[in-house]
C-alpha positions, -999 to +999 in steps of 0.1 A: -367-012+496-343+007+476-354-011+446-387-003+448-381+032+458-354+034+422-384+016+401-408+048+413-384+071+408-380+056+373-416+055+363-421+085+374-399+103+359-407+084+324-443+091+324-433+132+333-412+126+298-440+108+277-467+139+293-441+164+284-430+147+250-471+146+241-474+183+251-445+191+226-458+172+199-497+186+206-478+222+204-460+211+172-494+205+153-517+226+173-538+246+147-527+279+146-556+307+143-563+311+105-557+347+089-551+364+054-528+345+043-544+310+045-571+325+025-551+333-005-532+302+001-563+281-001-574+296-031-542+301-051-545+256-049-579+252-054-578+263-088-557+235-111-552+232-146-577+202-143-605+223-128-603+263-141-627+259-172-657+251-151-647+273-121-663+306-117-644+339-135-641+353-099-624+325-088-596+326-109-587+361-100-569+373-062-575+406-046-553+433-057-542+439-029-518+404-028-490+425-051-484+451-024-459+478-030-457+479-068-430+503-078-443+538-090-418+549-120-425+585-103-407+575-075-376+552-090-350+581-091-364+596-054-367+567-036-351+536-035-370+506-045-377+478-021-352+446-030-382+423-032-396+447-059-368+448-085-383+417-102-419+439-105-400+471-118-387+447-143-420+439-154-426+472-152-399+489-174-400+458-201-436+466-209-429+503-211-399+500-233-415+475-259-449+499-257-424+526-273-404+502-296-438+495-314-449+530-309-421+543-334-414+515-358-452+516-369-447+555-373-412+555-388-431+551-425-439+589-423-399+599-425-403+587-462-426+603-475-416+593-512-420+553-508-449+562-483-470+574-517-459+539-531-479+504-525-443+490-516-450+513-480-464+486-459-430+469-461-414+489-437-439+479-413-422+445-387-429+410-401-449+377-380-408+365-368-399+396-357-428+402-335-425+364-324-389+368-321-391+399-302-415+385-274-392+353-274-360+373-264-382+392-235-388+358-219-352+344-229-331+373-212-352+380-181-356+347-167-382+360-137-405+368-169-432+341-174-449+353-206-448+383-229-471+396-253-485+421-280-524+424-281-538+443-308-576+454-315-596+442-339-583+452-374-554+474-364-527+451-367-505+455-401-484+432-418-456+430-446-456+391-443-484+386-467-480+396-505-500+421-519-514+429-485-511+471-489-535+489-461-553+455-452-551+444-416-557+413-399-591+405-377-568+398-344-529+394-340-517+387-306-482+374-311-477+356-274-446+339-257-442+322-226-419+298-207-424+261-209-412+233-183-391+213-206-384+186-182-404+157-203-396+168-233-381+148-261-357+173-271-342+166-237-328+131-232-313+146-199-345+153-179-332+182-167-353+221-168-334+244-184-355+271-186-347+278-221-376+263-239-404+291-249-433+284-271-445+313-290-482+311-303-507+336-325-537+339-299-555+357-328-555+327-354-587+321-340-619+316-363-641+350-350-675+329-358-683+307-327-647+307-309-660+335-282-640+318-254-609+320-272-614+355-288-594+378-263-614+410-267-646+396-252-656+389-220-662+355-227-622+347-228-624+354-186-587+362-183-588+391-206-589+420-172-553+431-191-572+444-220-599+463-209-570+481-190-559+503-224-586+488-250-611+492-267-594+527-276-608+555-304-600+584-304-608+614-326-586+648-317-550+648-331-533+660-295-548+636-270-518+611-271-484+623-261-457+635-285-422+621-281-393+637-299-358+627-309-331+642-326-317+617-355-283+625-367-275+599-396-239+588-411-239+610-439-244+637-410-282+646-422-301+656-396-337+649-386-364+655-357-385+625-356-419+634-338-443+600-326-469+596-304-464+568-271-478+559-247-485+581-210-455+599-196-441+589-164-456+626-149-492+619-159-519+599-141-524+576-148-488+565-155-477+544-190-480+511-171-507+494-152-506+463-127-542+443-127-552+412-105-529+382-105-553+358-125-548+320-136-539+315-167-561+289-179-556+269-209-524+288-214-496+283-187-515+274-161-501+297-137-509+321-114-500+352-133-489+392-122-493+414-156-480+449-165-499+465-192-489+493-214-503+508-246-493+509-281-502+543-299-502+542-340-520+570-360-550+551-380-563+550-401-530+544-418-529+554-458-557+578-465-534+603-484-550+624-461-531+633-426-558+652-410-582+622-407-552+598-393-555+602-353-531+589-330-545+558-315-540+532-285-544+503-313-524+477-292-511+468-257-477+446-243-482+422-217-454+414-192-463+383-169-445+374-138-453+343-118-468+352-088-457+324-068-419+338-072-435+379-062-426+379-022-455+388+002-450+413+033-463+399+063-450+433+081-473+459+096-481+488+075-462+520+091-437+546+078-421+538+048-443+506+045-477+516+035-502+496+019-526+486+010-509+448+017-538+420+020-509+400+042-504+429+066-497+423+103-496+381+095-461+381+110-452+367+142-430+391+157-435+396+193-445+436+192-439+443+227-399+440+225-396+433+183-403+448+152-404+433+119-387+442+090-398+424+053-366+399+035-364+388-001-358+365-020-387+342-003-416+345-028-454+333-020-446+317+014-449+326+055-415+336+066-402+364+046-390+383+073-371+387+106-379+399+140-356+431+151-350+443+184-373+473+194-352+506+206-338+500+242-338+467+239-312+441+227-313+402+220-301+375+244-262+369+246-270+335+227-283+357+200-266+364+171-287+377+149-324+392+142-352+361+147-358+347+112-395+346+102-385+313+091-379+295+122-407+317+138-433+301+117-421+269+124-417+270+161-438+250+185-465+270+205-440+263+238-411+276+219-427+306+207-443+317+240-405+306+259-388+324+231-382+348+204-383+382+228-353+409+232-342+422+268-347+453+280-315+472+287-311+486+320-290+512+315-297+534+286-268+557+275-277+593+262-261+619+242-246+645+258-260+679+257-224+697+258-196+682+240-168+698+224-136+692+207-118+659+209-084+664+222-058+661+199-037+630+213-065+609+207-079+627+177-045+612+158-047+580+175-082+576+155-070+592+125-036+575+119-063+542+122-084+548+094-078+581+075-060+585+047-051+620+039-050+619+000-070+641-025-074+647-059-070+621-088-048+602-063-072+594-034-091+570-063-060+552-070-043+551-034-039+508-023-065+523+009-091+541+000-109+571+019-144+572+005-146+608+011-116+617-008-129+594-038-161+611-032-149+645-030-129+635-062-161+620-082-176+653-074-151+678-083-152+661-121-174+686-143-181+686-180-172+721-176-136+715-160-130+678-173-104+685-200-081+701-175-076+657-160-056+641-174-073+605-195-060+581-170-074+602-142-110+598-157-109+561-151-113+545-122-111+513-106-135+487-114-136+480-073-149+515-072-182+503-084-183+472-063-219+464-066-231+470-099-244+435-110-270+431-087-279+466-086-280+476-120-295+440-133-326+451-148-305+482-168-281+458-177-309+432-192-321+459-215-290+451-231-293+412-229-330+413-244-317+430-278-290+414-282-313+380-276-334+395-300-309+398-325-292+367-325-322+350-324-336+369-356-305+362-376-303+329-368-337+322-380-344+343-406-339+331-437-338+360-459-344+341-492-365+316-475-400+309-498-429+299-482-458+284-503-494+306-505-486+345-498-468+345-468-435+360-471-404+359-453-393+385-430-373+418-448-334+420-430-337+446-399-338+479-408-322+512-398-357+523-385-361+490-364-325+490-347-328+528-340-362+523-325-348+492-308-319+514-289-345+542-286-370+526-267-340+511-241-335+547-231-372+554-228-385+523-211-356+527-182-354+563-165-319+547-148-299+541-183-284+572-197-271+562-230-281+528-253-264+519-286-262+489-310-226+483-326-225+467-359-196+453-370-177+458-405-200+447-433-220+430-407-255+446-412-276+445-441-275+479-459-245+498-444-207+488-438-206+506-406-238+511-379-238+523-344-271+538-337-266+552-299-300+571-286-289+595-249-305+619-229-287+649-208-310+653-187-332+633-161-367+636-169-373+649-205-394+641-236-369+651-261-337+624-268-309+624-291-296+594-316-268+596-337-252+569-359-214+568-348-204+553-378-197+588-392-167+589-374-142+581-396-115+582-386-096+558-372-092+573-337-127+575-334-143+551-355-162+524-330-145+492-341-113+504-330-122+509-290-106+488-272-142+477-255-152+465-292-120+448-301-118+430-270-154+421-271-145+409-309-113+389-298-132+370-269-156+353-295-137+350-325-138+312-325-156+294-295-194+298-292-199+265-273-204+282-238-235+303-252-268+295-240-290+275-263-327+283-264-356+264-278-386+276-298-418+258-305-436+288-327-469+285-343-483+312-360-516+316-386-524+293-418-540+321-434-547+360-437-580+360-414-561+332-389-589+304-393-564+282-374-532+278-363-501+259-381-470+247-373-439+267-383-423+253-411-392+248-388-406+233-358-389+231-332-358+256-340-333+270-321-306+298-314-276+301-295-275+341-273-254+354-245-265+356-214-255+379-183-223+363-178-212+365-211-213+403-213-187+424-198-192+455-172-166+482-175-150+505-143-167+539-140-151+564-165-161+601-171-165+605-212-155+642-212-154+635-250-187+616-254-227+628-256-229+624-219-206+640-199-210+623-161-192+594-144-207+560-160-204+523-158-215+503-190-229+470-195-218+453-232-234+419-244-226+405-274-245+388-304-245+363-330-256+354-371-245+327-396-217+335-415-222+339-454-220+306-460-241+296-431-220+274-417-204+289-381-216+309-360-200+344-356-195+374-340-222+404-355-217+433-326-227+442-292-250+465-280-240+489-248-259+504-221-247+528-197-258+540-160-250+568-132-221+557-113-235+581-083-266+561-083-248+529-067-250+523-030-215+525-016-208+490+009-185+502+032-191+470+055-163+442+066-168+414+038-151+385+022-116+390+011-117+376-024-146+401-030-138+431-049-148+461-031-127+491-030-143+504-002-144+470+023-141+480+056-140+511+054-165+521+079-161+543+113-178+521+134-162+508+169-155+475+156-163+460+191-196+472+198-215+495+170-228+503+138-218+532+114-212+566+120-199+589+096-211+620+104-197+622+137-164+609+121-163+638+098-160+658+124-129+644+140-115+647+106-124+685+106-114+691+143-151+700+153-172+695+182-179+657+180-201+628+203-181+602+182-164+583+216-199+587+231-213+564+200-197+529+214-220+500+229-210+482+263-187+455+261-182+431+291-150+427+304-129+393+306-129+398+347-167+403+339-169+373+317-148+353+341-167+361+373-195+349+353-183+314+346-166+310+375-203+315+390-218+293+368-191+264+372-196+268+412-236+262+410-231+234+389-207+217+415-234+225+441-263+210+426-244+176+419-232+174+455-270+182+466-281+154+444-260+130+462-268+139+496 
């Protein structure tokens, strides 16, 4: 009997386990109700490399409304920019800066008016390498760029690579680079992606008879939406486009005021960049594809000896692509501060009744880019340690989600008081002789514990009006100060990266007495126009980088001993910049070689280039003047070796009372790289420098890790038991004002409370077992 009782007791209970397991696993792969997402994620793999040429245009473009909250440059130095977004404004600001590089270097042949009368003018005008070159470092330094490209309109592209090629132009020129995946090829034994393999092609070496599909003016090429953004452009009035000025003072200490049309001003609608439709890049990449267009403005026609018929002209556009599989989606409601439109709107799973959701990065085009806070008067479980990830929410069983995933109400809600007063003074120096540090001046930025408001206060107090009364040492401060600055200030600090890319890569490559057979001619050595313009456009393209410069080295560049063109700005938003070449200084206090940035710079890569990054370049550009077809390079594939990020150097925030911009700073430096004369070694050429607002950094006054460098680590007022930071009400202790600051605490359970409670627990346990037996 008591067998037969234990085998139906057994059976029982294993057929409850298999209906419950078969529940669970039913939940696990019930369907879940389809919504916007799954559209966009059904057609972003529908379309393949295999299958886009016979698919319909439509279908190989997504609603604009996938790329939600694109940056507006109006906005960058109001507003903070979302961290999922810094990738976009990347985009954003490289198109913009490269729009005004080719802006001024194709009007720089009207500062010399002498060689301008002389069929040797068209010379001044860039070369096929250095616009391949140019789009190659774009793609090399930024490595969340996919592609980068100039487009230019039918027979408005000029070139000094053919001979005897005064005031012609070439039918189309659209010098294109964009990231390969070099994982099977041969150039790799390893079989390893390195990300450092870019193929550059001319998308205009096209014959125009009967190659409509591949001619990227007409509608026949299907992916072509970033044209028709900018282009086709004529235009007949001389003060349509904008007029950019810059103030040029030259080693010889000439000066000149440079005036050149660019592209639209960050204060006009629309702005100088545009964001289309992520399209498929068909034939091409083969990737789903976010561009940001911006325009190119030249006077044309060029040469008539007469200036009153030469208008200024859009007469070419730069591409920046981003893949949008790596752009993260924001599956949050629209609301305050998160406004749309958003095509993935309100696909999160946040329970809404006790939870609100708040967008992550980092995750790109997939469910789960964000976590699940707790709503106001309401707090997570005690086996809660943190928000719900989106992550797990997406993944959870339909029992787990419906058991799970909610915040508790709390049952006692604590209020401000209405009349509070001073805090009395025994216990106002028990919380100051915690935390406070009473130190001032230069001191409080150099004490072993510092008090943010005292560095503040300090940071603030520094004038250029009242600087020369500190002393030098006093107008540097630590680098923990800035603790921060190389994730924050990446996409300044690339700037930097992509010329010196550029110009490693260009004398690497270019041979200057190189002959080629037919007319084609090698590229001229870079110019003063071209570096200046280079620097220029840094400054222009980024609202965030106050100062840009390129350092030569001695004897290192082409036509002058010493070069150091650095372009700066005073204030925010203006029109009008400044460049000066600092190699008119002299003397040897002031002469740039001698800093101690460019002599340590210098000393680091005297000898060992083996850590550089090596990057890979399959180039084809046109056989002939009208680009019947494409060829080969003659060195195919090349290379070059270029810093990247970790090879350049951030400096500690410093106030140049003595320099062109007289604020607290922190500058980026990376390095490059040319053959020696003999072409044997690699060595070092210069470095070129960026700088940004030290006040712009977001302080992190949070407990962290000790080996990080942060100045301000745990630094915070918060009760360290129980709540979050609050500085205001701090401030007030420190000021012996009225103050809610002991009010500001959560509540904490006690260890009688927390005893009692397992004690409880422990007790029921023993209970049930001894029911059990019974």
């Amino acid at each position: 009997m008591f067998f037969s009782n234990f085998f139906k007791e057994y059976f029982f209970i294993k057929a409850l386990l298999l209906l419950l397991l078969s529940t669970n696993v039913l939940a696990q792969f019930g369907v879940h109700q389809t919504d916007a997402f799954d559209e966009i994620y059904n057609r972003f793999y529908r379309i393949t490399a295999e299958n886009c040429m016979i698919k319909p245009t439509p279908d190989l473009y997504l609603p604009e409304e996938t790329v939600s909250h694109i940056p507006d440059i109006k906005e960058v130095n109001v507003n903070p920019i979302f961290p999922n977004r810094t990738a976009l404004l990347n985009i954003h600001n490289l198109a913009y800066a490269r729009a005004f590089f080719f802006s001024y270097v194709l009007q720089t042949r009207f500062k010399r008016p002498a060689v301008n009368e002389s069929k040797d003018a068209f010379e001044y005008d860039p070369g096929f390498m250095y616009y391949f070159l140019s789009a190659c470092a774009d793609v090399a330094a930024n490595p969340r760029l996919n592609a980068s490209a100039v487009y230019f309109q039918p027979h408005m592209a000029y070139t000094s690579s053919y001979k005897s090629f005064f005031n012609n132009t070439l039918p189309l020129f659209a010098p294109r680079a964009f990231r390969m995946d070099d994982y099977n090829d041969p150039v790799h034994l390893e079989r390893i992606s390195t990300m450092n393999f870019i193929q550059i092609d001319d998308l205009g070496a096209i014959p125009l008879e009967g190659m409509k599909s591949q001619n990227y003016t007409l509608e026949d090429y299907r992916i072509n939406e970033w044209y028709r953004t900018w282009l086709p452009h004529r235009n007949k009035q001389q003060d349509v486009n904008l007029i950019f000025s810059v103030k040029i003072r030259y080693a010889n200490n000439t000066n000149e005021t440079v005036m050149f049309h660019g592209p639209n001003a960050p204060d006009e609608r629309p702005g100088p960049v545009k964001f289309t439709r992520p399209y498929f890049d068909c034939g091409r990449s083969n990737k789903w594809l976010v561009p940001a267009v911006s325009a190119v403005a030249d006077l044309y026609p060029r040469h008539t000896q007469f200036r009153h018929i030469e208008y200024p002209t859009f007469t070419a556009i730069t591409v920046m692509e981003m893949d949008f599989e790596r752009i993260d989606i924001n599956q949050c409601p629209d609301g305050p501060g998160n406004k749309g439109p958003n095509w993935f709107k309100d696909t999160a799973r946040c329970k809404k009744d006790t939870t609100e959701c708040e967008p992550l990065d980092g995750f790109g085009f997939r469910r789960g880019g964000y976590q699940c806070r707790c709503k106001l008067q309401h707090r997570l479980p005690n086996m809660v340690r943190r928000p719900y990830l989106g992550e797990i929410i997406e993944r959870a069983t339909s029992y787990q989600y419906q058991n799970a995933f909610n915040c508790l109400p709390i049952q006692l809600i604590h209020k401000y008081p209405l009349n509070y007063g001073r805090m009395d003074e025994y216990y106002r120096r028990q919380y100051l002789a915690q935390s406070y540090f009473n130190i001032s001046g230069p001191e409080a930025a150099d004490s072993p514990s510092l008090n943010p408001d005292a560095v503040l206060d300090f940071i603030k107090l520094v004038t250029p009006q009242n600087c020369h009364s500190f002393l030098a040492e006093d107008l540097i401060l630590r680098g923990d100060i800035a603790y921060g600055k190389e994730k924050q200030y990446e996409n300044e600090a690339r700037m930097a990266l992509r010329l010196a890319n550029f110009v490693s890569s260009f004398s690497q490559i270019v041979l200057p007495n190189e002959m080629f057979s037919g007319l084609r001619v090698v590229d001229r050595p870079l110019t003063e126009d071209q570096m200046m313009g280079e620097v220029l456009s840094i400054l222009l393209g980024n609202s965030r980088v106050w100062s840009a410069g390129i350092y030569w080295d001695r004897n290192k560049f082409t036509s002058a001993a010493l070069f150091a063109p650095l372009a700066y700005k005073t204030i925010l938003n203006t029109r009008i910049f400044t460049m000066e070449d600092l190699a008119r200084l002299n003397s040897s206090k002031e002469v740039y070689t001698n800093k101690a940035w460019f002599r340590r710079m210098k000393r680091r890569w005297s000898t060992n280039f083996d850590d550089l990054e090596k990057y890979y370049i399959k180039l084809k550009l046109r056989r002939d003047t009208n680009g019947t077809s494409p060829m080969r390079y003659e060195h195919y594939p090349t290379f070059y070796r270029a810093a990247e990020m970790r090879h350049g150097e951030w400096s500690g925030p410093e106030f140049d009372c003595s320099g062109p911009v007289k604020r607290w700073l922190i500058w980026y430096t990376a390095p490059f790289f040319g053959w020696d004369s003999l072409r044997a070694k690699l060595e070092f050429k210069g470095a070129v420098r960026v700088s940004m607002d030290l006040q712009k950094l977001d302080l992190n006054q949070c407990p962290g890790n000790e080996y990080e460098q942060n100045g301000f680590r745990d630094s915070h007022k918060c009760d360290r038991k129980t709540s979050y930071v609050v500085e205001a009400e701090y401030t007030n202790i420190v000021k012996d004002k009225q103050t809610r600051y002991d009010y500001l605490k959560c509540r904490l359970a006690s260890a009688e409370t927390i005893g009692a409670s397992l004690v409880f627990i422990i007790c029921m346990a023993i209970v049930s077992k001894l029911l059990a037996r019974n």
